[in-house]
ZAPAGU-694183 format. One line per field, with one value per atom (N, C-alpha, C): x, y negated, z; residue in three letters; chain; residue number from 1; atom name. Coordinates in steps of 0.05 Angstrom, whole numbers, plus 5000, padded with zeros to 4 digits. Example, Ala and Ser with C-alpha at 12.3 -4.5 7.8 and 13.67 -1.06 7.14 Angstrom:
BEGIN
c1 [5264,5246,5264,5257,5273,5258]
c2 [5114,5090,5066,5045,5021,4999]
c3 [5156,5156,5156,5142,5143,5157]
res [ALA,ALA,ALA,SER,SER,SER]
chain [A,A,A,A,A,A]
n [1,1,1,2,2,2]
atom [N,CA,C,N,CA,C]
% end
This chain:
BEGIN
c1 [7249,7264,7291,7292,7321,7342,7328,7352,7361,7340,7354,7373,7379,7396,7421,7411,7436,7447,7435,7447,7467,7450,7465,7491,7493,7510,7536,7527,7547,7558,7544,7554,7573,7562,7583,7609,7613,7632,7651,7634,7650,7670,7655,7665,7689,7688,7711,7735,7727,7756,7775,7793,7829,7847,7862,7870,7883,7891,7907,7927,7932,7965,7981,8002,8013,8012,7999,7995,8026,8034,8069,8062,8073,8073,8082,8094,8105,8132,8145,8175,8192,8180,8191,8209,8237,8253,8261,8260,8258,8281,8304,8324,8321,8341,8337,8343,8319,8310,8292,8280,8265,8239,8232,8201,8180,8169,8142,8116,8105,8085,8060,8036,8019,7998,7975,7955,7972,7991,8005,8012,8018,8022,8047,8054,8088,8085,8090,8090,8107,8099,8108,8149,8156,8189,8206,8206,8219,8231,8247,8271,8272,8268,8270,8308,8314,8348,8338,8360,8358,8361,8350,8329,8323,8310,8295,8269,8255,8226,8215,8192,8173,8147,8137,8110,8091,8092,8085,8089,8063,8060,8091,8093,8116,8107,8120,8107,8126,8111,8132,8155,8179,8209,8220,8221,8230,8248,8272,8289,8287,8279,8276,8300,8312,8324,8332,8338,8342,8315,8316,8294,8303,8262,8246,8258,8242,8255,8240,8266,8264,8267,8263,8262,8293,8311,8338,8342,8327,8324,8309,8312,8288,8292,8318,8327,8311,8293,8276,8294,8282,8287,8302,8307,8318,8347,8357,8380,8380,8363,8364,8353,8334,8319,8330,8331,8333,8320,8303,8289,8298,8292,8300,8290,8267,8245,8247,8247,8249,8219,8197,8169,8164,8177,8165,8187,8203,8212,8188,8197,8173,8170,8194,8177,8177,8162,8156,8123,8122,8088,8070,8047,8033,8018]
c2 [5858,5869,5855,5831,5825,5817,5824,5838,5875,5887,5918,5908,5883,5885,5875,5851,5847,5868,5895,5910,5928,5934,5954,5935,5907,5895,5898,5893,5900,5927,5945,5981,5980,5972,5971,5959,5937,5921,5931,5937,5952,5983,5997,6019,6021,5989,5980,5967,5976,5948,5965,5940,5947,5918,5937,5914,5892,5871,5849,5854,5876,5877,5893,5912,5925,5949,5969,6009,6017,6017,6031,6073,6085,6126,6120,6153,6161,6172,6169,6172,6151,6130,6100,6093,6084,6064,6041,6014,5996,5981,5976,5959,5933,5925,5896,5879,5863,5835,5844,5865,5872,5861,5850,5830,5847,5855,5873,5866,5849,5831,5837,5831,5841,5861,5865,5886,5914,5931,5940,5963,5987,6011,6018,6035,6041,6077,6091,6117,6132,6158,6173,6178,6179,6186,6161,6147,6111,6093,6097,6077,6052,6022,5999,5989,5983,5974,5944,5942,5906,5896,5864,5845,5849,5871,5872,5856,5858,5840,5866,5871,5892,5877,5872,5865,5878,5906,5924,5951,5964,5994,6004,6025,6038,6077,6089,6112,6140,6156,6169,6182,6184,6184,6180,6146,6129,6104,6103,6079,6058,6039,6008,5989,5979,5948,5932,5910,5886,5864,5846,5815,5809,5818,5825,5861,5881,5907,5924,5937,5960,5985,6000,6033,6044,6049,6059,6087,6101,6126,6147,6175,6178,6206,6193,6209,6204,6183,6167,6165,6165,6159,6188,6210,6241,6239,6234,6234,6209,6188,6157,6155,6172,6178,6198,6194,6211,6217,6242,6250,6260,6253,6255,6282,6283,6306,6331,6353,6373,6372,6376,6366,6349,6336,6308,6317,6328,6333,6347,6326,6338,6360,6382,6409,6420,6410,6424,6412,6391,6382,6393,6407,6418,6403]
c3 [5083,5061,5058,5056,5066,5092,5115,5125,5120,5104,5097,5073,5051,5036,5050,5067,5085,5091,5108,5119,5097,5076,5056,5046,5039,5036,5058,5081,5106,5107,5094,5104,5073,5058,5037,5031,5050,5055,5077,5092,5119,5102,5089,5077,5057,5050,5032,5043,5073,5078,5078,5073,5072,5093,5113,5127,5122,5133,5127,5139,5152,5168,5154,5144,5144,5157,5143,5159,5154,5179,5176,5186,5164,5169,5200,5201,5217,5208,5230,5220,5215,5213,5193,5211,5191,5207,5196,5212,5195,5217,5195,5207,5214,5228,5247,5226,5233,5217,5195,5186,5159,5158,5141,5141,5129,5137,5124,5128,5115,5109,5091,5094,5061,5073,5060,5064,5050,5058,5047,5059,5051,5070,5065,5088,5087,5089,5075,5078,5099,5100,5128,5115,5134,5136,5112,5118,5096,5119,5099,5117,5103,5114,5103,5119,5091,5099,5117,5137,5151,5129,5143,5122,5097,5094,5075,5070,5049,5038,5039,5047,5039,5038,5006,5008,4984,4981,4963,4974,4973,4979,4969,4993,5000,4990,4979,4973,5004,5007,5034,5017,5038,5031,5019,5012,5002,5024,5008,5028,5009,5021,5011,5024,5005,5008,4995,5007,4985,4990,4972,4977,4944,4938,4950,4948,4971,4973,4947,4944,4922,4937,4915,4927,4918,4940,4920,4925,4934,4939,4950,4945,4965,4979,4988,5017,5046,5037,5068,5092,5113,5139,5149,5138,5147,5152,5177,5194,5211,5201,5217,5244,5247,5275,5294,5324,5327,5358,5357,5375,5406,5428,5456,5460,5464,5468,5441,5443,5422,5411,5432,5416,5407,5393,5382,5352,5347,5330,5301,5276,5259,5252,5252,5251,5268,5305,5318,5319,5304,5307,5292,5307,5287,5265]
res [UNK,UNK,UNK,UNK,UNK,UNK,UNK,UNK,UNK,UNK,UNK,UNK,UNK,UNK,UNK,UNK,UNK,UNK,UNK,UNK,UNK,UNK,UNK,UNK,UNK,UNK,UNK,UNK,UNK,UNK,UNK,UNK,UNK,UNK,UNK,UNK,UNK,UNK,UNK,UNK,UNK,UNK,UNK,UNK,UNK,UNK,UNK,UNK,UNK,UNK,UNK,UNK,UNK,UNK,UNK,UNK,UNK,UNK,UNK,UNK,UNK,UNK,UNK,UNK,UNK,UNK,UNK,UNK,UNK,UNK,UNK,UNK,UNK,UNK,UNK,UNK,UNK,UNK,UNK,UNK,UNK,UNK,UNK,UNK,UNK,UNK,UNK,UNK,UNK,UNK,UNK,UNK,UNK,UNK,UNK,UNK,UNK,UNK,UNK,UNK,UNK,UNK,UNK,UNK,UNK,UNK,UNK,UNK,UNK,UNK,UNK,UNK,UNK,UNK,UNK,UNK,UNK,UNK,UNK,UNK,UNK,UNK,UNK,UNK,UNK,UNK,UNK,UNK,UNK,UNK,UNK,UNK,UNK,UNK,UNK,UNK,UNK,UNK,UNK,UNK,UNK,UNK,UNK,UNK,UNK,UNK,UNK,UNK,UNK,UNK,UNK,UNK,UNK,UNK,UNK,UNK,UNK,UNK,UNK,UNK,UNK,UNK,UNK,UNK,UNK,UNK,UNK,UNK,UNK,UNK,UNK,UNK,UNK,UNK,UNK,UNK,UNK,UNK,UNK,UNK,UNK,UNK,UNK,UNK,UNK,UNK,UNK,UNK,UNK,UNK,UNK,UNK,UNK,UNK,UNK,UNK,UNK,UNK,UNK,UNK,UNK,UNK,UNK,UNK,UNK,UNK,UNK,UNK,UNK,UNK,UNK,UNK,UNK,UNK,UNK,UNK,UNK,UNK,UNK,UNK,UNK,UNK,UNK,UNK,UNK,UNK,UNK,UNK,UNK,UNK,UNK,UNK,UNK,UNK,UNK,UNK,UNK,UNK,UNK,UNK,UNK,UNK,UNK,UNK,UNK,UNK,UNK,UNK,UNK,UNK,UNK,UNK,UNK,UNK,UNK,UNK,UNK,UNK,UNK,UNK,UNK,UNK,UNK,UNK,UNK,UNK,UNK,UNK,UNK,UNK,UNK,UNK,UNK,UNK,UNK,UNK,UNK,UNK,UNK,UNK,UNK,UNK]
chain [A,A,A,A,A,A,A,A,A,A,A,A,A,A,A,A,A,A,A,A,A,A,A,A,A,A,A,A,A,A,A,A,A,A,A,A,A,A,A,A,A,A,A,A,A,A,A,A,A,A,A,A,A,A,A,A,A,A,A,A,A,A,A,A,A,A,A,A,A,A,A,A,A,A,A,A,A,A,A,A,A,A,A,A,A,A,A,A,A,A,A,A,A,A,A,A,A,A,A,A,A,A,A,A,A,A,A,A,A,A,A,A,A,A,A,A,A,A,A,A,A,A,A,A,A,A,A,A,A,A,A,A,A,A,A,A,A,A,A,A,A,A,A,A,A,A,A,A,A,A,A,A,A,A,A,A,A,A,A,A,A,A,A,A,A,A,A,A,A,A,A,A,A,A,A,A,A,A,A,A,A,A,A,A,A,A,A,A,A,A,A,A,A,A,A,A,A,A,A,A,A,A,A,A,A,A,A,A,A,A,A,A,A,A,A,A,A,A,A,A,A,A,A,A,A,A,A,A,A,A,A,A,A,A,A,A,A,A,A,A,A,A,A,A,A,A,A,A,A,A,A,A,A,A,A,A,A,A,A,A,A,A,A,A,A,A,A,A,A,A,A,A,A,A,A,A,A,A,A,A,A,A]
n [1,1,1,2,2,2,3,3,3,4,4,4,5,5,5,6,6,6,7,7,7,8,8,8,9,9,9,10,10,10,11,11,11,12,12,12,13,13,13,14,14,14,15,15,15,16,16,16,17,17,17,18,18,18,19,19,19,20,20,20,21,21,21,22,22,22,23,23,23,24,24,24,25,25,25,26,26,26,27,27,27,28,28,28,29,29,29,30,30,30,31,31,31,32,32,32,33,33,33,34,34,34,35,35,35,36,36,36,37,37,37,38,38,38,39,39,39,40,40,40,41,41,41,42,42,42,43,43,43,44,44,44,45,45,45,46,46,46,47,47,47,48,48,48,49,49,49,50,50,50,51,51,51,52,52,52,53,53,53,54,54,54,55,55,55,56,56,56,57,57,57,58,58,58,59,59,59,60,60,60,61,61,61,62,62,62,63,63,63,64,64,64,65,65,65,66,66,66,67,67,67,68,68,68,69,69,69,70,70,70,71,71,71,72,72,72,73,73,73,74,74,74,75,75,75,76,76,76,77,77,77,78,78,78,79,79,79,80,80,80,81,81,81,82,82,82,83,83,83,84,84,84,85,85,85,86,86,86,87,87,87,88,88,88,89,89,89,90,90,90,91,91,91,92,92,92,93,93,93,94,94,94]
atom [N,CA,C,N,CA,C,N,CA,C,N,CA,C,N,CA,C,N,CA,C,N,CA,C,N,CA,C,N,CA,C,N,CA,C,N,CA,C,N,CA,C,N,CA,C,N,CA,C,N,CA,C,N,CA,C,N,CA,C,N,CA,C,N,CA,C,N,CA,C,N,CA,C,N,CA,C,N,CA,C,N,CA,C,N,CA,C,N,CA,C,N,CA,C,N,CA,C,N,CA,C,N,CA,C,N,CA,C,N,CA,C,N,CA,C,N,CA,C,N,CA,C,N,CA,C,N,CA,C,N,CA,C,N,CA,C,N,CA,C,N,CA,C,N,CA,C,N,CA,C,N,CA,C,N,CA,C,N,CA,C,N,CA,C,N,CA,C,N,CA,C,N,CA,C,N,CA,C,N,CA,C,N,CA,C,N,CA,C,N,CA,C,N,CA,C,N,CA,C,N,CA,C,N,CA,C,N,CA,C,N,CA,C,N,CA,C,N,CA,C,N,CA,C,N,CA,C,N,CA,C,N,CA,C,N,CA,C,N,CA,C,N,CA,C,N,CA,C,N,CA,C,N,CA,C,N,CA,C,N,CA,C,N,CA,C,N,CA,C,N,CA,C,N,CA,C,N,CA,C,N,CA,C,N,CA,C,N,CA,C,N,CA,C,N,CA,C,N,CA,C,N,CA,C,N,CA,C,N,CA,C,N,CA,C,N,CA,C,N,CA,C,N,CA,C,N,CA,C]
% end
């Protein structure tokens, strides 16, 4: 009987995790030198200004900068990237 609570303890723990690294979207551009640190997620199309602080969830298309980084707009990352390949462009992905 207790290794099935061990176990239910483990499936419940496992089901709750949240990482220790930083989940960066897609689209993201993050300028030279920007520190992005923290169990913390970065939303799809956000631009982090160089050396910025990012240690707080990022919401998508939002540009962050400054220390520690703020949100100063939310034009995101849309003109900062730019794609080689025409398929890889976001409205050609399905």
């Amino acid at each position: 009987m207790e290794s099935l609570n061990n176990y239910k303890q483990l499936q419940t723990t496992t089901n709750n995790y949240k990482p220790n690294a930083p989940v960066i979207g897609n689209n993201v551009y993050i300028g030279p030198g920007a520190k992005i640190f923290g169990a913390i997620t970065i939303g799809d199309n956000v631009a982090i200004g160089a050396n910025a602080v990012v240690n707080k969830d990022v919401p998508s298309g939002s540009t962050v900068v400054g220390i520690p980084g703020k949100i100063l707009e939310n034009k995101g990352s849309f003109g900062l990237l730019i794609y080689g390949d025409e398929r890889f462009k976001p409205e050609n992905i399905d």
